[in-house]
N, C-alpha and C positions, 0 to 999 in steps of 0.2 A: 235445156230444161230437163230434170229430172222428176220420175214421176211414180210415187211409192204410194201403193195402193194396199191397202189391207179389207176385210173382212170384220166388220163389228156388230155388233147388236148391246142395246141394253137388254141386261138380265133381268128376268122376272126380282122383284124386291119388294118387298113390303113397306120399309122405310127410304130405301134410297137406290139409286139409280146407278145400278151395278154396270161394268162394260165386259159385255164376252169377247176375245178380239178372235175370230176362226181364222185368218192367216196372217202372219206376220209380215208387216212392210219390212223384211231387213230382219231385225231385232229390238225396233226404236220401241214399239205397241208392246211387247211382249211382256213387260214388268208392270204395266198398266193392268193386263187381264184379270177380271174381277175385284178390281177394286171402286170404289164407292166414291161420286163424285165430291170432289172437295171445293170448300167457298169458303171465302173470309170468316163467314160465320157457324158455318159445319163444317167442322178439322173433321176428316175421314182418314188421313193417309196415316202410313206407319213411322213418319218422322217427330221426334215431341216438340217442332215448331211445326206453325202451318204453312206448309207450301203451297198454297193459295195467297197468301200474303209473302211471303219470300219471292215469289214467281211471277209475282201480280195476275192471278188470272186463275180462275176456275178450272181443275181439270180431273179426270183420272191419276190422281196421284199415289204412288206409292211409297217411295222416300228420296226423292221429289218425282226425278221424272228423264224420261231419254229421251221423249218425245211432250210436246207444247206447243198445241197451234192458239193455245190461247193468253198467247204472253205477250209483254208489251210490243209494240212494234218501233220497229229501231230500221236504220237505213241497211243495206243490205251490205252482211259480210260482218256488221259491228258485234265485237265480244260481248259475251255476258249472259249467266243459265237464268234473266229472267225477261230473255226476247222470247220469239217464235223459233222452237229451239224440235230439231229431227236429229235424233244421234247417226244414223246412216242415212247420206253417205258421207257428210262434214263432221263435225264433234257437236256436242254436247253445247257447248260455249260459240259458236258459229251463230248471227239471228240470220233467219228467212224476210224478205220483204212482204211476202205474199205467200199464203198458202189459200189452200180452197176444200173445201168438205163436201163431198156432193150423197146426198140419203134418196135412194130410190125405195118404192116397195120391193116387197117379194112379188115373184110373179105366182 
């Protein structure tokens, strides 16, 4: 099992719900930081299709994404950028079966 842990917060936002990411798991988070979450119905990202509807699934997108834990789920090992998709340490096209998010406070 491998286990990539990063540092995130959302960013203070008036309209939308920025992601800071303070360490990188790898490099997968890092094209994500400070971008604005994206849904089928608010395109945020910098791509002129929406990768919330390409990717199936809500996320910090930018043009689309190195990382996606919110992508379809598919069995494990199956190709295709619009599974549950972590650029390091598989590719971009590798799905995950299973990922997990855990939000603790600040102490």
């Amino acid at each position: 099992m491998t286990t990539m842990a990063a540092r995130w917060r959302c960013c203070q936002s008036r309209r939308q719900q920025r992601l800071c990411v303070c360490l990188f798991a790898g490099d997968s988070m890092k094209i994500h930081n400070k971008m604005a979450f994206t849904t089928y119905d608010q395109d945020n990202d910098r791509k002129k299709v929406n990768c919330a509807k390409e990717s199936h699934g809500g996320w910090w997108y930018n043009s689309c994404h190195h990382a996606n834990l919110n992508g379809r789920y598919k069995e494990d090992g199956t190709e295709g950028t619009d599974g549950i998709n972590w650029l390091e340490p598989t590719d971009i096209s590798t799905s995950f079966f299973f990922t997990e998010m855990r939000i603790r406070p600040n102490p």
